[in-house]
C-alpha positions as CSV (number, residue, x, y, z in Angstrom):
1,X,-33.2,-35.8,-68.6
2,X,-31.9,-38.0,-65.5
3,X,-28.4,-37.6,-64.5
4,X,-27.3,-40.7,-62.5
5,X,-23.9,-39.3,-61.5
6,X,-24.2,-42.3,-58.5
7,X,-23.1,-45.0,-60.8
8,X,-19.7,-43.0,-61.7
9,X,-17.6,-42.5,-59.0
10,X,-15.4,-39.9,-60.6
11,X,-15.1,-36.8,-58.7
12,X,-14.5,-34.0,-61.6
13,X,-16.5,-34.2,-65.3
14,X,-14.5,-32.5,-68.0
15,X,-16.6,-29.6,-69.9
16,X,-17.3,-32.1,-72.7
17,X,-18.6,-35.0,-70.5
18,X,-21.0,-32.6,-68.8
19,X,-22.4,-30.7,-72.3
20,X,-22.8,-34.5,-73.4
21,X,-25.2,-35.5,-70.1
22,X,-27.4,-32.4,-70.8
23,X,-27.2,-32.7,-74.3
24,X,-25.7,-28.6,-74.7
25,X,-23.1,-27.1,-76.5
26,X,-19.9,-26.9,-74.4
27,X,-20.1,-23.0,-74.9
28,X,-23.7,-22.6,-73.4
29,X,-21.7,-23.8,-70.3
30,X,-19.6,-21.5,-69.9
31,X,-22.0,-18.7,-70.3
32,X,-24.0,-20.0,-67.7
33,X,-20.8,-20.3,-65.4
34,X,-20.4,-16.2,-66.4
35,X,-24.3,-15.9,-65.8
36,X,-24.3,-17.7,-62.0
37,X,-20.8,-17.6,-60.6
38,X,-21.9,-18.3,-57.3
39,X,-23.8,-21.7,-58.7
40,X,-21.3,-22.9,-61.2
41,X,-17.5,-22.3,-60.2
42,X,-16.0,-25.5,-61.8
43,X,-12.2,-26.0,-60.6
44,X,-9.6,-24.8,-63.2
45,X,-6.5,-27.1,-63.9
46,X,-3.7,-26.2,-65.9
47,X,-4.3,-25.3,-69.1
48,X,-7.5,-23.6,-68.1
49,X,-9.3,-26.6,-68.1
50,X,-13.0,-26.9,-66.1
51,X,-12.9,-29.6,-63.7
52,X,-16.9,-29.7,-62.9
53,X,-17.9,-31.3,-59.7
54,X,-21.6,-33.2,-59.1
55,X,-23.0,-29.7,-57.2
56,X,-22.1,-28.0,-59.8
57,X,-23.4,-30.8,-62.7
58,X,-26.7,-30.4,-60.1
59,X,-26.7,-26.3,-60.5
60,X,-26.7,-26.7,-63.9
61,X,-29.1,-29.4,-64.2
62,X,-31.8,-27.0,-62.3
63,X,-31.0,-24.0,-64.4
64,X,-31.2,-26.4,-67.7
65,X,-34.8,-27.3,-66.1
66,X,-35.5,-24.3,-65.5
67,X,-34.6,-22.2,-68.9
68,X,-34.7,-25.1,-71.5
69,X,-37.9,-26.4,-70.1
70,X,-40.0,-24.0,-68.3
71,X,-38.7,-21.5,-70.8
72,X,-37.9,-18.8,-68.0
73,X,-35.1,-16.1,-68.7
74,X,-31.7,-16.4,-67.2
75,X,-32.5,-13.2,-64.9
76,X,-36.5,-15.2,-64.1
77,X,-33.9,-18.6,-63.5
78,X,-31.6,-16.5,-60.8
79,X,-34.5,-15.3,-59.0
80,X,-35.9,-18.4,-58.9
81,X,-33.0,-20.2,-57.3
82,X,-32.6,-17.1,-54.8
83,X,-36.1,-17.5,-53.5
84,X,-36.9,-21.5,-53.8
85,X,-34.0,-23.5,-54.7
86,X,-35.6,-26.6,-52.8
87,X,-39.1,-26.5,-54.8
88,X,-37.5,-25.9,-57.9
89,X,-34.8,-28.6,-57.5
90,X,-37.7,-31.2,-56.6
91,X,-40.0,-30.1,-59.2
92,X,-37.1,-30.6,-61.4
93,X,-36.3,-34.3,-60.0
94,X,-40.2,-35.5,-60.0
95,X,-40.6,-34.1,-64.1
96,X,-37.0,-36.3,-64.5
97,X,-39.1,-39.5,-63.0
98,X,-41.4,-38.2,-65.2
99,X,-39.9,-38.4,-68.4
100,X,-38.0,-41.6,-67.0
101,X,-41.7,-43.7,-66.8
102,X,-42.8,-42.1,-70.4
103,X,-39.6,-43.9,-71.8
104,X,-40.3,-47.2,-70.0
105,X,-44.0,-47.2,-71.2
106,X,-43.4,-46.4,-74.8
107,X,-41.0,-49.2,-75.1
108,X,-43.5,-51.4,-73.0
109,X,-46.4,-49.6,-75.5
110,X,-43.8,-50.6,-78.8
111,X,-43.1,-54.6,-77.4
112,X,-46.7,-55.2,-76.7
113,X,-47.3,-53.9,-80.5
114,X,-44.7,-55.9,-82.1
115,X,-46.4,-58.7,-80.3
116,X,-49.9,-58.3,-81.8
């Protein structure tokens, strides 16, 4: 899952813009904001409202990699991101590319059967 937060210009994402990029509940959220405060401190406007910024969209991104798809706990995650935040954040980008190329050649794989 790529997040292209480069083509919108905003400067805060409401809770239910960002649960809609990573494709989570709006509650797992805000457990993981509970789980890495220091990470994920999203500005609070009136109302209570989270106001998430793109560092913190990233954060989450590289926890969501890291729990969702290498399957480590939340306390295995934390460590992680104590001890190699760079690795993890470009192994993270490079499985995005990834999973970016699969798309592009199934499509190319599905035009080239429609063809024949």
């Amino acid at each position: 899952m790529v997040l292209n937060l480069d083509k919108d210009l905003k400067r805060y994402y409401a809770i239910g813009e960002v649960a809609d990029m990573l494709k989570v509940n709006e509650s797992l959220l805000r457990y993981w904001e509970k789980e890495f405060p220091t990470m994920i401190s999203p500005k609070k406007a009136g109302g209570n409202v989270r106001q998430y910024r793109r560092e913190d969209i990233e954060n989450i991104r590289l926890i969501y990699h890291l729990v969702k798809e290498c399957g480590m706990t939340l306390e295995g995650a934390r460590k992680r991101l104590k001890t190699n935040r760079e690795a993890t954040a470009r192994t993270a980008e490079i499985v995005d590319r990834l999973k970016n190329i699969k798309v592009e050649l199934e499509s190319m794989r599905r035009e080239l059967d429609y063809l024949t």
